[in-house]
MDTraj code that builds the backbone (N, CA, C; nanometers):
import mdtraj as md
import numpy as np

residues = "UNK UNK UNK UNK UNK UNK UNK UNK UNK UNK UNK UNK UNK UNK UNK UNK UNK UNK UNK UNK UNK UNK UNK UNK UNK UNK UNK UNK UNK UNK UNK UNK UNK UNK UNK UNK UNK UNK UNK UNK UNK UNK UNK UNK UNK UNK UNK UNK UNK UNK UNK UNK UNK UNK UNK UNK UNK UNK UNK UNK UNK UNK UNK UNK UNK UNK UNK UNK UNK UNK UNK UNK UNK UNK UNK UNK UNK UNK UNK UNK UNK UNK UNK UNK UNK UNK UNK UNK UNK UNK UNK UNK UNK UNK UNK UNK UNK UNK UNK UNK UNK UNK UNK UNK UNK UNK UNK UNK UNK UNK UNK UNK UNK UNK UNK UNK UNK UNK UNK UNK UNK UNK UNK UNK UNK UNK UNK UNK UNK UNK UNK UNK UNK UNK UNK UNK UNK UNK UNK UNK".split()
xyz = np.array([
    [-6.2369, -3.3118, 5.7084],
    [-6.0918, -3.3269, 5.7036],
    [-6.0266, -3.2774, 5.8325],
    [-6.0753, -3.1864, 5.9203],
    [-6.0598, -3.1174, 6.0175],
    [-6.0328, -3.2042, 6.1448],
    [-6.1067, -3.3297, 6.1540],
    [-6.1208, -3.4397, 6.2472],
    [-6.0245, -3.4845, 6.2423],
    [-5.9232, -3.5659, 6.0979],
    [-5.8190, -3.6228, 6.0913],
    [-5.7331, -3.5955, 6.1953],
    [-5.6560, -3.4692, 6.1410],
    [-5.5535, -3.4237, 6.2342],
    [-5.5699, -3.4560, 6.3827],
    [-5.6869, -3.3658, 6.4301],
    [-5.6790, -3.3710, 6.5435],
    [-5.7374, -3.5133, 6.6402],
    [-5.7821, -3.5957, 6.5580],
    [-5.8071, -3.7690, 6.5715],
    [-5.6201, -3.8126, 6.5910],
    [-5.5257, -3.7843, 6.5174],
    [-5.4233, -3.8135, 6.5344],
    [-5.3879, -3.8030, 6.6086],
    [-5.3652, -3.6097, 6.6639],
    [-5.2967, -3.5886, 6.7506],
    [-5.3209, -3.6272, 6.8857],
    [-5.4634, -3.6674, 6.8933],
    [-5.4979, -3.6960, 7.0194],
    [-5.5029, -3.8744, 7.0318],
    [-5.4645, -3.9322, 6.9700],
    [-5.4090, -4.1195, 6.9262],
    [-5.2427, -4.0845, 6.9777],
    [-5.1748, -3.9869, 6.9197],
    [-5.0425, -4.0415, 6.8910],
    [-4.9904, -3.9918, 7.0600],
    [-5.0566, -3.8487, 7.0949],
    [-5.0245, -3.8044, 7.2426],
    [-5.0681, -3.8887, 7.3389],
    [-5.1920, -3.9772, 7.2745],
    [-5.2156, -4.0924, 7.4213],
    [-5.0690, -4.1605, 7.3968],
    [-5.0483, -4.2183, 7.3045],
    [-4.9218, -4.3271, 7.2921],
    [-4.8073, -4.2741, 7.3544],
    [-4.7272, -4.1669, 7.3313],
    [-4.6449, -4.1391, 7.3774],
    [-4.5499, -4.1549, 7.5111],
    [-4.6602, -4.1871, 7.6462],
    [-4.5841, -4.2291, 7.7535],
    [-4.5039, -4.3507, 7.7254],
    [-4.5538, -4.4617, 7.6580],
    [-4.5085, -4.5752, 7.6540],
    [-4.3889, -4.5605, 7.5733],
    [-4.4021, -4.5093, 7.5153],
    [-4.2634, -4.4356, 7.4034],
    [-4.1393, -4.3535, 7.4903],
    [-4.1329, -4.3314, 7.6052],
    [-4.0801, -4.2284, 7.6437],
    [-3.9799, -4.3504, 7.7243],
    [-3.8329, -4.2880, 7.7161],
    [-3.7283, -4.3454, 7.7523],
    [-3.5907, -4.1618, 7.7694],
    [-3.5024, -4.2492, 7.8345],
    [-3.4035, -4.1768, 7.8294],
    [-3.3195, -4.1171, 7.6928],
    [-3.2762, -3.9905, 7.6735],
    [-3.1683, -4.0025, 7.5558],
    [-3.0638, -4.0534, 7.5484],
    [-3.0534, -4.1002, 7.4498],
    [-2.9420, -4.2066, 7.3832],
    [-2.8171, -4.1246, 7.3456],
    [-2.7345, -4.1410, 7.4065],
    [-2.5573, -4.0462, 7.4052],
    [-2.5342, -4.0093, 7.2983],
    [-2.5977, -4.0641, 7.2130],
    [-2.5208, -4.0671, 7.0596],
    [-2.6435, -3.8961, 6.9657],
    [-2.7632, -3.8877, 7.0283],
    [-2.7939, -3.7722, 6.9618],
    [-2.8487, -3.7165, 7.1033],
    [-2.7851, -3.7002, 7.2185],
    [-2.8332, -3.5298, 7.3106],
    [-2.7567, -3.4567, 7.3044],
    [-2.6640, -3.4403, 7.2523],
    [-2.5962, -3.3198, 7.1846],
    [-2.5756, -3.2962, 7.0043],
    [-2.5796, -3.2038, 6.9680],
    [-2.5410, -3.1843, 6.8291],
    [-2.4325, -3.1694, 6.7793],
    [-2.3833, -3.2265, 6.6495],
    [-2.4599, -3.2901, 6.5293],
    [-2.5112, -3.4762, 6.6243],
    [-2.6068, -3.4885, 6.5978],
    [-2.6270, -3.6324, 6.6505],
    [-2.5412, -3.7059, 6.5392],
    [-2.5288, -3.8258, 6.5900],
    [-2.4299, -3.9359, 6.5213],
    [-2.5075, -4.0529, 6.3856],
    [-2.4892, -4.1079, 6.3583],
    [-2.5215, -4.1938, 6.2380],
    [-2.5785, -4.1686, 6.1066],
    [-2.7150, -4.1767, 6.0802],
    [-2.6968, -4.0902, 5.9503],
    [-2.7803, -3.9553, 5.9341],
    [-2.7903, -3.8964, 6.0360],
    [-2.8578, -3.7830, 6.0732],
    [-2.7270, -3.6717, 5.9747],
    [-2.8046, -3.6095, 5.8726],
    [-2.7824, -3.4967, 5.8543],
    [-2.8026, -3.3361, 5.8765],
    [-2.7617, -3.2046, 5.8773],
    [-2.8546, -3.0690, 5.8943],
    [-2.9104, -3.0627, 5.7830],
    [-3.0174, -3.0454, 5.8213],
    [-3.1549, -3.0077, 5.7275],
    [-3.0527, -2.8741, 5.6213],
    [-3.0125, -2.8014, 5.7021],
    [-2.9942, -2.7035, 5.6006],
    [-2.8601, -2.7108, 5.5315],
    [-2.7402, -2.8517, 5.5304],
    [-2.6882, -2.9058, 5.4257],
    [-2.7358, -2.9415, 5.3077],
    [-2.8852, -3.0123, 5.3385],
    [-2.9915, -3.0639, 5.2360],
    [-3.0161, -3.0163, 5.1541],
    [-3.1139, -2.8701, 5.2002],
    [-3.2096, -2.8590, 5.1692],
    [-3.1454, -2.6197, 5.2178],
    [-3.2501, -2.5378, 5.1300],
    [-3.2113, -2.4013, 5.1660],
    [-3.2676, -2.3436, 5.2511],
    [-3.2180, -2.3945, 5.3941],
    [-3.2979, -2.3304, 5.5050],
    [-3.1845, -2.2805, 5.5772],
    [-3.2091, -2.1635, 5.6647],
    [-3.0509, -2.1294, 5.7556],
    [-3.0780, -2.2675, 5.9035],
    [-2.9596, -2.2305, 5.9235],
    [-2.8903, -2.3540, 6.0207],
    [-2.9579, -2.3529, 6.1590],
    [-3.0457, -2.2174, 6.1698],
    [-3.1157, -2.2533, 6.3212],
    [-3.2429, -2.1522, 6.2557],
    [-3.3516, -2.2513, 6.3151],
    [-3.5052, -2.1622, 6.2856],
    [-3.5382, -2.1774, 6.3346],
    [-3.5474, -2.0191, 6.3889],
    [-3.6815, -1.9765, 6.5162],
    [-3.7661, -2.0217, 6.5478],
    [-3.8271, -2.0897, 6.6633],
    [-3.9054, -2.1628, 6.7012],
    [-3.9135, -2.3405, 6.6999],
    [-3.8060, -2.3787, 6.6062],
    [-3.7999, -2.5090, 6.5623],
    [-3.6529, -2.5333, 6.6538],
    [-3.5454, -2.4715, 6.6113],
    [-3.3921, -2.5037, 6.6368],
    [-3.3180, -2.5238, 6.5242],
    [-3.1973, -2.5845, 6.5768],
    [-3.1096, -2.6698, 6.4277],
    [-3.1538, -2.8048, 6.4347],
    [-3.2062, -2.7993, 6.3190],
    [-3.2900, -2.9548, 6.2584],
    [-3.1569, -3.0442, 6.2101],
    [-3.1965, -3.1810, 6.2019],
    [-3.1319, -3.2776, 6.1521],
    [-3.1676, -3.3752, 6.1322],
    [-3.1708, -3.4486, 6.0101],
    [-3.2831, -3.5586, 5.9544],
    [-3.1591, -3.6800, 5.8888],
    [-3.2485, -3.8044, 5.9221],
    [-3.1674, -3.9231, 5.8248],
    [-3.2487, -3.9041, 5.7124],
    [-3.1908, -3.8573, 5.6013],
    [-3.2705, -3.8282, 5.4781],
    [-3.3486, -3.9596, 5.3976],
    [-3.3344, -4.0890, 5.4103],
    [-3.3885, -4.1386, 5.3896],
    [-3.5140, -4.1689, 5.4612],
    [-3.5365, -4.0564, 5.6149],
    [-3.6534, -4.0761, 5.6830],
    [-3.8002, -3.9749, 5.5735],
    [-3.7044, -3.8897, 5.4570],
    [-3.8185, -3.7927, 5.4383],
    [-3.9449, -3.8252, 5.3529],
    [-4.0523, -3.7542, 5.3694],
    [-4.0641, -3.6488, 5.4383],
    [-4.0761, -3.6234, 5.5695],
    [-4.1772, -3.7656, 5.6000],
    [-4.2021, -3.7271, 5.7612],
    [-4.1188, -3.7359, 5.8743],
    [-3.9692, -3.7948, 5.8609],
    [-3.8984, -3.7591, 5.9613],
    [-3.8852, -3.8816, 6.0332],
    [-3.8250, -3.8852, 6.1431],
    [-3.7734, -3.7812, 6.2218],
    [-3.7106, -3.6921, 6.1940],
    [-3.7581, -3.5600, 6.2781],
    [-3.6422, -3.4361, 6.2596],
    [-3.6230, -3.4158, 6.4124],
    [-3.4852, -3.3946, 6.4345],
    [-3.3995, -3.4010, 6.5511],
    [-3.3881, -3.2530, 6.5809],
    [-3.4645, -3.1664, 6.7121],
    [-3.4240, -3.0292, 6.6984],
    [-3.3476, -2.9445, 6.8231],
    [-3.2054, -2.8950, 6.7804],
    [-3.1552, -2.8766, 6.8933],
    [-3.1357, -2.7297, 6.9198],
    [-3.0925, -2.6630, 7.0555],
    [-3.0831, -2.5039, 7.0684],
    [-3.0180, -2.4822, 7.0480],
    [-2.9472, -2.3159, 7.1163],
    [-2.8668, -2.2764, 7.0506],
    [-2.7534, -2.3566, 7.1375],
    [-2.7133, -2.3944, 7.2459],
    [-2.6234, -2.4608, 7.3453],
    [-2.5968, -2.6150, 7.2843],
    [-2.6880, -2.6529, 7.1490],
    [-2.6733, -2.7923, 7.1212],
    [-2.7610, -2.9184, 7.1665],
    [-2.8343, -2.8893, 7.2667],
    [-2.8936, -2.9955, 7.3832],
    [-3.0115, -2.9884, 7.2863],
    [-3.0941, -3.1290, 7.2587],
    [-3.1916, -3.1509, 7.1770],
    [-3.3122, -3.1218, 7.2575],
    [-3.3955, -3.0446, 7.1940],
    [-3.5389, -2.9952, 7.2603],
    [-3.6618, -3.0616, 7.2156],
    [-3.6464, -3.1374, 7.0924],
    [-3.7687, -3.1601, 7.0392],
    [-3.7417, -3.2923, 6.9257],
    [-3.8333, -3.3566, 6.9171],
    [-3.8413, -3.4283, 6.7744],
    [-3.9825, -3.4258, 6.7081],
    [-3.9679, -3.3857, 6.5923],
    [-4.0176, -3.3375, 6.4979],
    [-4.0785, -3.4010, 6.3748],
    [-4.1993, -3.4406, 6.3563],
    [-4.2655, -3.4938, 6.2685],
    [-4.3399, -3.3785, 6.1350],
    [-4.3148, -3.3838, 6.0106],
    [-4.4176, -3.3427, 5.9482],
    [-4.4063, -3.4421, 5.8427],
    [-4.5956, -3.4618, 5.8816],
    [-4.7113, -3.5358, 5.7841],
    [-4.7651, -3.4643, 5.7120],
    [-4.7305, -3.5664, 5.5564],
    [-4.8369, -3.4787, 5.4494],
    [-4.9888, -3.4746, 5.4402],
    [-5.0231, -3.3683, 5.4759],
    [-5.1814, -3.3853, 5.4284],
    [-5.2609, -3.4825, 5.3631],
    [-5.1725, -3.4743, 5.2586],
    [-5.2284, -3.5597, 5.1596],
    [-5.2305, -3.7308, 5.2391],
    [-5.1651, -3.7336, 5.3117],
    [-5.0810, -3.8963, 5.3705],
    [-5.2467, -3.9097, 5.4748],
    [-5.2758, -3.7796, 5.5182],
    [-5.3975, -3.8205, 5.6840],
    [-5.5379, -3.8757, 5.6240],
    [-5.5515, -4.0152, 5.6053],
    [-5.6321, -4.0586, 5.5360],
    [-5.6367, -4.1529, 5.5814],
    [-5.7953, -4.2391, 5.5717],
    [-5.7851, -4.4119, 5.6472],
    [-5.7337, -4.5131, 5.5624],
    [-5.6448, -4.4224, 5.4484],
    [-5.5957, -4.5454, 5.3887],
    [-5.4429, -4.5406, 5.4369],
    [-5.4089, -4.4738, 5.5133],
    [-5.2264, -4.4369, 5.5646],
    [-5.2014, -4.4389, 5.6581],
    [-5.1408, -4.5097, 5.7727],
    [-5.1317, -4.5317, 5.8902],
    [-4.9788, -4.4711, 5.9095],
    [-4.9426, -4.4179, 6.0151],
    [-4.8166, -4.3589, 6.0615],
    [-4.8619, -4.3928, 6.2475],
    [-4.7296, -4.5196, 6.2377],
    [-4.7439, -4.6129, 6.3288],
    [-4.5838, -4.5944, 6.3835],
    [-4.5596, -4.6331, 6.5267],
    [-4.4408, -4.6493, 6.5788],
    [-4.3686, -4.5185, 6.5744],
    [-4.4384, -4.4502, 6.5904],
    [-4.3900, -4.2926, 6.5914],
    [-4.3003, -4.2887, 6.7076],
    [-4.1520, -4.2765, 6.6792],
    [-4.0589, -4.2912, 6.8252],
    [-4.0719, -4.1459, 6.8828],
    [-3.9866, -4.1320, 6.9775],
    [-3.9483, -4.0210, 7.0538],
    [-3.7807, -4.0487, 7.0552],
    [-3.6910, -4.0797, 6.9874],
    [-3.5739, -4.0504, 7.0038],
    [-3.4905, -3.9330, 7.0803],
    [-3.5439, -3.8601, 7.0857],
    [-3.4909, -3.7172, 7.1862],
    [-3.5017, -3.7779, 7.3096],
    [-3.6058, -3.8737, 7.3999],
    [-3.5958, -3.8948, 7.5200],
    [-3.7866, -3.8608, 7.5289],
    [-3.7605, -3.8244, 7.6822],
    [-3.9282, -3.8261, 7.7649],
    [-3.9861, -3.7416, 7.7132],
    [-4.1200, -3.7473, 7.6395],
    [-4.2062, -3.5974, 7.6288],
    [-4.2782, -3.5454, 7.7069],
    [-4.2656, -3.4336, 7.7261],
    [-4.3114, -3.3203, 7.8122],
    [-4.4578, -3.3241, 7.7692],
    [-4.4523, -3.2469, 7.6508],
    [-4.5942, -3.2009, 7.5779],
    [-4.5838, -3.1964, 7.4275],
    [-4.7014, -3.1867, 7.3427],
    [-4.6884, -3.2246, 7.1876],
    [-4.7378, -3.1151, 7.1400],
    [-4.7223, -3.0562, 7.0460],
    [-4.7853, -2.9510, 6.9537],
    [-4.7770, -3.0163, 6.8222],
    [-4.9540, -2.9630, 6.7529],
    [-4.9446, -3.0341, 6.6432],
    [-4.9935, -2.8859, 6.5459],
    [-4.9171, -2.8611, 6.4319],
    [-5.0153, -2.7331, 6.3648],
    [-4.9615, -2.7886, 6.2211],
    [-5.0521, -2.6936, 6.1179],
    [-5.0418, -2.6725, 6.0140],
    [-4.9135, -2.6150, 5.9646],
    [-4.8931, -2.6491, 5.8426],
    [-4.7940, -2.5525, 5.7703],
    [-4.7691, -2.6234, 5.5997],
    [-4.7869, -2.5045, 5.5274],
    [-4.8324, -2.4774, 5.4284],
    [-4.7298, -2.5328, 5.3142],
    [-4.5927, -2.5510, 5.3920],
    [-4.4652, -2.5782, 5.2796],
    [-4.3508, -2.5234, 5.2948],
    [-4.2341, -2.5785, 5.2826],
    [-4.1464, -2.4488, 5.2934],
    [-4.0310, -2.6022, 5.2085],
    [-3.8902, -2.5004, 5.2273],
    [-3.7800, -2.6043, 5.1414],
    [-3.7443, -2.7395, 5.2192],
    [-3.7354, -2.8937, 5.1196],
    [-3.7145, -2.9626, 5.2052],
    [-3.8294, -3.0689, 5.2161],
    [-3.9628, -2.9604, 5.2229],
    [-4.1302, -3.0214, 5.2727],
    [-4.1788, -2.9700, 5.1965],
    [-4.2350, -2.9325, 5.0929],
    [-4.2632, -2.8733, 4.9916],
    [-4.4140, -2.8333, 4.9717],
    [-4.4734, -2.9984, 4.9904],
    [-4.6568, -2.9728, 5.0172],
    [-4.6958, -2.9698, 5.1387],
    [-4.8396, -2.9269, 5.1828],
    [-4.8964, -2.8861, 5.2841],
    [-4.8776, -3.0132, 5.3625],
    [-4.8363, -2.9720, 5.5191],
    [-4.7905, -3.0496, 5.6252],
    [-4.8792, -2.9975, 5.7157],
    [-4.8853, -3.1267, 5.8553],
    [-4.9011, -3.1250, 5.9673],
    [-4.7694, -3.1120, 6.0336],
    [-4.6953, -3.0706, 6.1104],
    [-4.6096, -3.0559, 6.2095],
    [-4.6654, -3.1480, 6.3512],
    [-4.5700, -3.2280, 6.3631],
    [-4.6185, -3.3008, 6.5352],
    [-4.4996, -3.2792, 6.5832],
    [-4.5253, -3.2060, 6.6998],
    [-4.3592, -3.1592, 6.7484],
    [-4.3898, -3.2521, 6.9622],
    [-4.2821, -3.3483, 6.9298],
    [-4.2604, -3.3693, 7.0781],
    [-4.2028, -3.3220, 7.1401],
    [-4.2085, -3.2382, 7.2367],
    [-4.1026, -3.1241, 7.2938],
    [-4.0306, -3.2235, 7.4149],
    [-3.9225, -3.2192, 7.4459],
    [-3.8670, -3.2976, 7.5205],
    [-3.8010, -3.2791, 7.6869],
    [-3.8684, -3.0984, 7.6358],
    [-3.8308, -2.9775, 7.7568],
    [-3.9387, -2.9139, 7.7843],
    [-3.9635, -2.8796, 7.8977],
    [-4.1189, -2.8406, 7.9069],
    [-4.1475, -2.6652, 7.8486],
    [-4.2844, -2.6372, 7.8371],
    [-4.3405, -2.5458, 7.7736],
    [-4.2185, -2.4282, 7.7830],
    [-4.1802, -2.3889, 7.9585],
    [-4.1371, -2.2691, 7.9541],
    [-3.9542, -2.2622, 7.9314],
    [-3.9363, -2.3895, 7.8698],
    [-3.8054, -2.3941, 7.7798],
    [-3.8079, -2.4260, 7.6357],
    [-3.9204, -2.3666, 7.5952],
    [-3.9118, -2.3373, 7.4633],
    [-3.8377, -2.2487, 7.4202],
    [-3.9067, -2.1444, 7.4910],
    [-3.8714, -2.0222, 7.4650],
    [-3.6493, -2.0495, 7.4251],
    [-3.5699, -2.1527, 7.4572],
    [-3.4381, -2.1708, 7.3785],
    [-3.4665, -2.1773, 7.2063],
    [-3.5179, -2.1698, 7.1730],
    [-3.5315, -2.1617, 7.0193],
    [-3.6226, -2.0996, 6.9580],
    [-3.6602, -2.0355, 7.0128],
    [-3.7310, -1.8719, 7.0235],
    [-3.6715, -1.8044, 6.8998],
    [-3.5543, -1.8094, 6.9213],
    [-3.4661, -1.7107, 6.8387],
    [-3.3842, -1.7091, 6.7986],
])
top = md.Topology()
chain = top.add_chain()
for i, resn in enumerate(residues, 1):
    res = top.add_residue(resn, chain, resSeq=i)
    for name in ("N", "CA", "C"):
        top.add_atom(name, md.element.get_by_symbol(name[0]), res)
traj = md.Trajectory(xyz[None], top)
């Protein structure tokens, strides 16, 4: 099961250049526009989480998202995928994976166990849209 994931992550990070475009006016600043909601209107999470940002999802994207993640200044840092475990299988394809935030820098893909919102065990695929040493904006 161990292969899956990281069979993905290393499929979806080749794809990504071709995916990579400018941001679109309408979500590089926060709240993005159309039917992007805050995660934590949704769902009981506070409005900015450490390490992630302030999330914002078209709820009919859930579970896996997009999730839109911005700092504390508003400027979007990341877009945000979590896949269900249960979903990483050769019978489930998760295809056309955009980058709406704009160009990716670099991808992080990890585990996580559940929380409100995502309930069963997830993969996290995070496209960061700012490089490594501007993460650290949602740090905290």
């Amino acid at each position: 099961m161990k292969t899956v994931p990281v069979a993905f992550a290393m499929l979806a990070a080749a794809s990504f250049p071709a995916l990579a475009h400018d941001v679109p006016e309408n979500i590089a600043k926060a709240p993005p526009a159309g039917e992007f909601k805050a995660v934590s209107s949704l769902v009981k999470l506070p409005d900015f989480l450490p390490g992630m940002g302030q999330l914002f999802v078209d709820p009919a994207s859930l579970p896996a998202g997009p999730f839109l993640a911005y700092d504390h200044d508003g400027a979007i840092v990341s877009t945000i995928y979590m896949l269900p475990i249960k979903d990483l299988n050769p019978d489930k394809r998760f295809e056309d994976l955009a980058a709406p935030g704009g160009n990716v820098d670099h991808v992080d893909v990890y585990y996580n166990a559940g929380h409100p919102g995502v309930e069963e065990p997830h993969v996290h695929v995070v496209l960061w849209h700012v490089a490594s040493s501007d993460e650290a904006k949602v740090a905290q």
